[in-house]
N, CA, C and O atoms as CSV, one atom per row, in Angstrom:
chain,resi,resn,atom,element,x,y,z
A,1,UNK,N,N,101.562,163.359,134.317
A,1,UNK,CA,C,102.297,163.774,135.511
A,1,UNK,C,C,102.792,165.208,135.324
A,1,UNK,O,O,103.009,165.675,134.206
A,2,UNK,N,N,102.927,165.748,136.229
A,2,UNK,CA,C,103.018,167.333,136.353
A,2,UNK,C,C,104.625,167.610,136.112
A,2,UNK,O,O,105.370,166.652,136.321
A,3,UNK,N,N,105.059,168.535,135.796
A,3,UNK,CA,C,106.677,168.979,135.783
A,3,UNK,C,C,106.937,169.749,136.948
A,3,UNK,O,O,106.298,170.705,137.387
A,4,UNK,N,N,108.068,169.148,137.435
A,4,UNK,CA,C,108.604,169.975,138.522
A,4,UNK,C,C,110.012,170.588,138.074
A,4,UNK,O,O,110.817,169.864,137.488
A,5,UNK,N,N,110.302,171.904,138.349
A,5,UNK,CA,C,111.204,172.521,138.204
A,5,UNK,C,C,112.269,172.687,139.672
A,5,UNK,O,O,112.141,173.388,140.675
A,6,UNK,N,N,113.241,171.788,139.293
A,6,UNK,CA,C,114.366,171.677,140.680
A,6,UNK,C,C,115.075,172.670,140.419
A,6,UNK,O,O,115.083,173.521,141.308
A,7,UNK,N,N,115.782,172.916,139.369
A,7,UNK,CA,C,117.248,173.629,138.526
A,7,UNK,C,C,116.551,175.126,138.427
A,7,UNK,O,O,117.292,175.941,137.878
A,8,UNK,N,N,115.071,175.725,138.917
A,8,UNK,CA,C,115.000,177.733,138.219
A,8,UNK,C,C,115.516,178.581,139.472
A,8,UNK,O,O,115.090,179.719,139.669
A,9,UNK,N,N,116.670,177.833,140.500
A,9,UNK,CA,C,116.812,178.837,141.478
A,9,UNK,C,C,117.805,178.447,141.490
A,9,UNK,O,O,118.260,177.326,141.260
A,10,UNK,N,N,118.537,180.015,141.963
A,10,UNK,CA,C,120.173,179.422,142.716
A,10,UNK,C,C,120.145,178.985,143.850
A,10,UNK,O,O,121.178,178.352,144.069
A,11,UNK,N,N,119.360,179.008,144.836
A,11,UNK,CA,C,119.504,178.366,145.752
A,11,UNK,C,C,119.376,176.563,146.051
A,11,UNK,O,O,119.288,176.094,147.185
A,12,UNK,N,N,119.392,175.615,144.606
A,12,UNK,CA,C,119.139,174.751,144.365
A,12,UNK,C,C,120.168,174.470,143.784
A,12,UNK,O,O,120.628,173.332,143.872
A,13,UNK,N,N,120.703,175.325,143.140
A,13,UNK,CA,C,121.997,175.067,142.002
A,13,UNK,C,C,123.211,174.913,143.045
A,13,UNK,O,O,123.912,173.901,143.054
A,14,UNK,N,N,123.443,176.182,144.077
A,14,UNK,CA,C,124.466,175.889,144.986
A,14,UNK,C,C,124.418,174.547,145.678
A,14,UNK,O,O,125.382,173.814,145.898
A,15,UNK,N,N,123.263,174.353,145.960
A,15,UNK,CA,C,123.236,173.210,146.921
A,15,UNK,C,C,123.582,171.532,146.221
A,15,UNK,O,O,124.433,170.696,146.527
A,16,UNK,N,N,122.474,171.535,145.157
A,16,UNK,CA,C,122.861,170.462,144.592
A,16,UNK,C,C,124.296,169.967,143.850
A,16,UNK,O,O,124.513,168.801,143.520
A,17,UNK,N,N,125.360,171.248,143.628
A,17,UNK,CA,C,126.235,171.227,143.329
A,17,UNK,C,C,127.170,171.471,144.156
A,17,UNK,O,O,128.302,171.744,143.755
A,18,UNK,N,N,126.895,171.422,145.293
A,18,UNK,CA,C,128.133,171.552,146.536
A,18,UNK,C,C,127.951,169.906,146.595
A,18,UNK,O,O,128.487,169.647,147.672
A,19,UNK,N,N,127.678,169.154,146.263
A,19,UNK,CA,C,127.242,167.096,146.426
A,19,UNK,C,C,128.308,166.938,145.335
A,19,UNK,O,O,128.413,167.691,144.367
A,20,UNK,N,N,129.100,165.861,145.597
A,20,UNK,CA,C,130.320,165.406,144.849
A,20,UNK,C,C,129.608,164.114,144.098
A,20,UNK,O,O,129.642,163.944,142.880
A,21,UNK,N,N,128.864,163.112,145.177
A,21,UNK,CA,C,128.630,161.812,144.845
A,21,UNK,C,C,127.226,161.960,143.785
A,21,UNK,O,O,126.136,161.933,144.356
A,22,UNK,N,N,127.235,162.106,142.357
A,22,UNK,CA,C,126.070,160.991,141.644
A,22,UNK,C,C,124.659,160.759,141.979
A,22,UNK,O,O,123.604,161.276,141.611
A,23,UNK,N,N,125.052,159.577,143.004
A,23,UNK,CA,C,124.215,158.869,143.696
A,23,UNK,C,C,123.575,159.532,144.896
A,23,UNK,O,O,122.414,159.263,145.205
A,24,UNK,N,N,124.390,160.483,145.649
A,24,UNK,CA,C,123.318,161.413,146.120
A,24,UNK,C,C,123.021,162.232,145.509
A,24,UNK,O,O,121.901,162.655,145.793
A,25,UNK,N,N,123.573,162.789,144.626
A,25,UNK,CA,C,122.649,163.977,143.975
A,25,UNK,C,C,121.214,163.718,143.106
A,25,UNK,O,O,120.345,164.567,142.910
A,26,UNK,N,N,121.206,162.315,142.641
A,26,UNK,CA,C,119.676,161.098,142.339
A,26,UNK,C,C,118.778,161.121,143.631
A,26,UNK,O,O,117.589,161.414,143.748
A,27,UNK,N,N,119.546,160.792,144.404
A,27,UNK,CA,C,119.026,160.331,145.532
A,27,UNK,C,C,117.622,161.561,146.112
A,27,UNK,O,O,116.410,161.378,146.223
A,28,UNK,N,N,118.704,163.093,146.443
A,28,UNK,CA,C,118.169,164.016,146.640
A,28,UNK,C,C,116.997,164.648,145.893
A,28,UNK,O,O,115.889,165.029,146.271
A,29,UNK,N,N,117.563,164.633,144.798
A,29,UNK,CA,C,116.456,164.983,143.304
A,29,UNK,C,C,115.292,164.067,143.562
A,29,UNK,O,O,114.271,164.756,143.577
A,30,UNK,N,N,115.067,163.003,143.737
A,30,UNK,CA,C,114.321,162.381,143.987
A,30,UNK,C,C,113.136,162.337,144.647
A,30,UNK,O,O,111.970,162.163,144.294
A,31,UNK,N,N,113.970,162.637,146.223
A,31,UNK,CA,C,113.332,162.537,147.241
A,31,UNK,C,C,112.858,164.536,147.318
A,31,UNK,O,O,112.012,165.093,148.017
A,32,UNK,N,N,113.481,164.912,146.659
A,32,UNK,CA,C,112.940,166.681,146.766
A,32,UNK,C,C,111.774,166.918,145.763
A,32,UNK,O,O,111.159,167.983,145.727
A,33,UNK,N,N,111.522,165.922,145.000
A,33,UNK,CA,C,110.572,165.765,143.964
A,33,UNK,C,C,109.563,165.250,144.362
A,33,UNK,O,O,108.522,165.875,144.161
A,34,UNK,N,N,109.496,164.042,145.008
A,34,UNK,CA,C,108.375,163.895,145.791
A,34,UNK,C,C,107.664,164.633,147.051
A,34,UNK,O,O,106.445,164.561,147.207
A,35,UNK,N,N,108.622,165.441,148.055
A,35,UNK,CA,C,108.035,166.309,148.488
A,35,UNK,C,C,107.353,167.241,148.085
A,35,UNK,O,O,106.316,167.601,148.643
A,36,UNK,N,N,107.996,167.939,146.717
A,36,UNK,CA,C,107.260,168.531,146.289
A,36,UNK,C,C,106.144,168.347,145.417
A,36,UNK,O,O,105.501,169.349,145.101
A,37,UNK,N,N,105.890,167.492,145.082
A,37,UNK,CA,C,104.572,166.716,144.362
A,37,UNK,C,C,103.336,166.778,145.938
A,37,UNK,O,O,102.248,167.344,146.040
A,38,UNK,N,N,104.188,165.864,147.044
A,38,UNK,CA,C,102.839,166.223,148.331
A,38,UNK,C,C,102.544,167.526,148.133
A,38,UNK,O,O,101.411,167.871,147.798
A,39,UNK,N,N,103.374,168.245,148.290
A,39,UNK,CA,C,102.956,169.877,148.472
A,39,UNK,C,C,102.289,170.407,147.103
A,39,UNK,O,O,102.034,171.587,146.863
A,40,UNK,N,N,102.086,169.451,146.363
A,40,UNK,CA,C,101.710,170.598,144.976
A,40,UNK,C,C,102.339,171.668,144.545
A,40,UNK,O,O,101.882,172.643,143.949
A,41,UNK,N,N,103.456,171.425,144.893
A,41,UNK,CA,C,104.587,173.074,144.420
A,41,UNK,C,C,105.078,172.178,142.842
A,41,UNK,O,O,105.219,170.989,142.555
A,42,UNK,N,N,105.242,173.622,142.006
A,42,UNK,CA,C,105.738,173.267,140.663
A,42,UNK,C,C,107.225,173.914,140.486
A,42,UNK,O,O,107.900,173.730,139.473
A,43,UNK,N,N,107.682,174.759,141.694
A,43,UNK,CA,C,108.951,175.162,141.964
A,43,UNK,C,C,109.781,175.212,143.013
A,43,UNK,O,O,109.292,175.699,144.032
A,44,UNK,N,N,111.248,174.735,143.078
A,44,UNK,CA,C,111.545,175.070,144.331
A,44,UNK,C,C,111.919,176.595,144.695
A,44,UNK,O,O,112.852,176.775,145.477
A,45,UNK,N,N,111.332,177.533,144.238
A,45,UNK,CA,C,111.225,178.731,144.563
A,45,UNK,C,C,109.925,178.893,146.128
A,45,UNK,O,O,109.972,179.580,147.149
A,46,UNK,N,N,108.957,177.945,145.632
A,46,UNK,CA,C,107.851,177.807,146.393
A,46,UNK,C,C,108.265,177.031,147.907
A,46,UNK,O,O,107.553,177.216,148.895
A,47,UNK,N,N,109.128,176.412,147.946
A,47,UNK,CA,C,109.644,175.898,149.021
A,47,UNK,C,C,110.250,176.757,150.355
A,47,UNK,O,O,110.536,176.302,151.463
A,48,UNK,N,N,110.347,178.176,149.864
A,48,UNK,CA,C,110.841,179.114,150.782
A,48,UNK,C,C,109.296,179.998,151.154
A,48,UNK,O,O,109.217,180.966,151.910
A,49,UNK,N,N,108.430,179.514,150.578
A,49,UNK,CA,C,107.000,180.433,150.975
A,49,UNK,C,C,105.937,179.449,152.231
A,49,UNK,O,O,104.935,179.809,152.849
A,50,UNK,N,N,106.526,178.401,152.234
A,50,UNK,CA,C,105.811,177.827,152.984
A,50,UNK,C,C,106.351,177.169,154.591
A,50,UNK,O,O,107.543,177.163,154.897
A,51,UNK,N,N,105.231,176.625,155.532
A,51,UNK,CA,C,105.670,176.513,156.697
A,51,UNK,C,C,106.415,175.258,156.583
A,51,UNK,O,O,105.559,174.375,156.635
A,52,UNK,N,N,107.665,174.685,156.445
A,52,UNK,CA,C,108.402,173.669,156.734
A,52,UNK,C,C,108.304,172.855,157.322
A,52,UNK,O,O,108.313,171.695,156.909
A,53,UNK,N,N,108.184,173.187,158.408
A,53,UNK,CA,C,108.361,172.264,159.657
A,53,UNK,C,C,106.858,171.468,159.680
A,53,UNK,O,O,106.936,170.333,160.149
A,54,UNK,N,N,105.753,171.814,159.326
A,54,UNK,CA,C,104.343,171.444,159.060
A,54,UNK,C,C,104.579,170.605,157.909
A,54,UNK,O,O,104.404,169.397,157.749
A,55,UNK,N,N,104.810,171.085,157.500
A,55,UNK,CA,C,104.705,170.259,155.895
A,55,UNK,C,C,105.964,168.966,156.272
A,55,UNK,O,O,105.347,167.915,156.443
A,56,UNK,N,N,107.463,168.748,156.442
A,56,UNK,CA,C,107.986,167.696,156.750
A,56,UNK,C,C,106.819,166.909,157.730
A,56,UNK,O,O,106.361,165.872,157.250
A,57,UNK,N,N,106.298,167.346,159.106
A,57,UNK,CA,C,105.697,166.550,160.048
A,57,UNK,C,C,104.906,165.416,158.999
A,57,UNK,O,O,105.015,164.195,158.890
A,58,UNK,N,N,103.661,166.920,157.953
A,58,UNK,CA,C,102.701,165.723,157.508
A,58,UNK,C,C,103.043,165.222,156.481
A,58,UNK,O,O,102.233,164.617,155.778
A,59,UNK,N,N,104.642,165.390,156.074
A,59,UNK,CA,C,105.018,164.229,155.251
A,59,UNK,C,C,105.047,163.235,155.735
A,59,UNK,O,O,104.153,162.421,155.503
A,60,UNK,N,N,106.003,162.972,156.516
A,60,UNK,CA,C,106.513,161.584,157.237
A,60,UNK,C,C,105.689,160.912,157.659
A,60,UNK,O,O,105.854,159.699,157.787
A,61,UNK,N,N,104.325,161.679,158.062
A,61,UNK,CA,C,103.214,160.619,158.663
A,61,UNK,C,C,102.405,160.053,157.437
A,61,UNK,O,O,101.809,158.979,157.359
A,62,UNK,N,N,102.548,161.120,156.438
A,62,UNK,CA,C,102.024,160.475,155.398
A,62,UNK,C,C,102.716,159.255,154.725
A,62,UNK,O,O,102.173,158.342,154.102
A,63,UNK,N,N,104.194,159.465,155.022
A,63,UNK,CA,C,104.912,158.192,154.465
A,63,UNK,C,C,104.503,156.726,155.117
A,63,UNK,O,O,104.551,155.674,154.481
A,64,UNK,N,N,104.141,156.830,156.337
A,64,UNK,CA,C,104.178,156.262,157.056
A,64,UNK,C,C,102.504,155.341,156.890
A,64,UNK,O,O,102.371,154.136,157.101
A,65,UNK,N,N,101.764,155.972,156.610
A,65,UNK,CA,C,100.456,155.102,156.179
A,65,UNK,C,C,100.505,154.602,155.223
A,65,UNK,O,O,99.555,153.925,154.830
């Protein structure tokens, strides 16, 4: 399985650390890990280079099959 890097940006660090609860901050990590596995990104640096709104759509439909 491939490594994903959540923690090489500040824009990940603010966010995940503005979350008080644990259990969402698992939760999130999680679910931001598997998006990024669909997308083949190995950073969330790469998450600001791409079209969003495309990529959520053909997530969800992908969740969905």
């Amino acid at each position: 399985m491939e490594t994903i890097a959540l923690s090489d940006n500040r824009a990940y660090f603010n966010f995940i650390n503005s979350i008080s609860s644990d259990a969402t901050k698992r939760a999130y990590k999680q679910n931001l890990t598997r998006l990024m596995r669909f997308c083949k990104l190995d950073s969330t640096d790469e998450l600001l280079k791409i079209d969003m709104q495309k990529i959520i759509i053909d997530y969800i439909v992908s969740l969905r099959n």
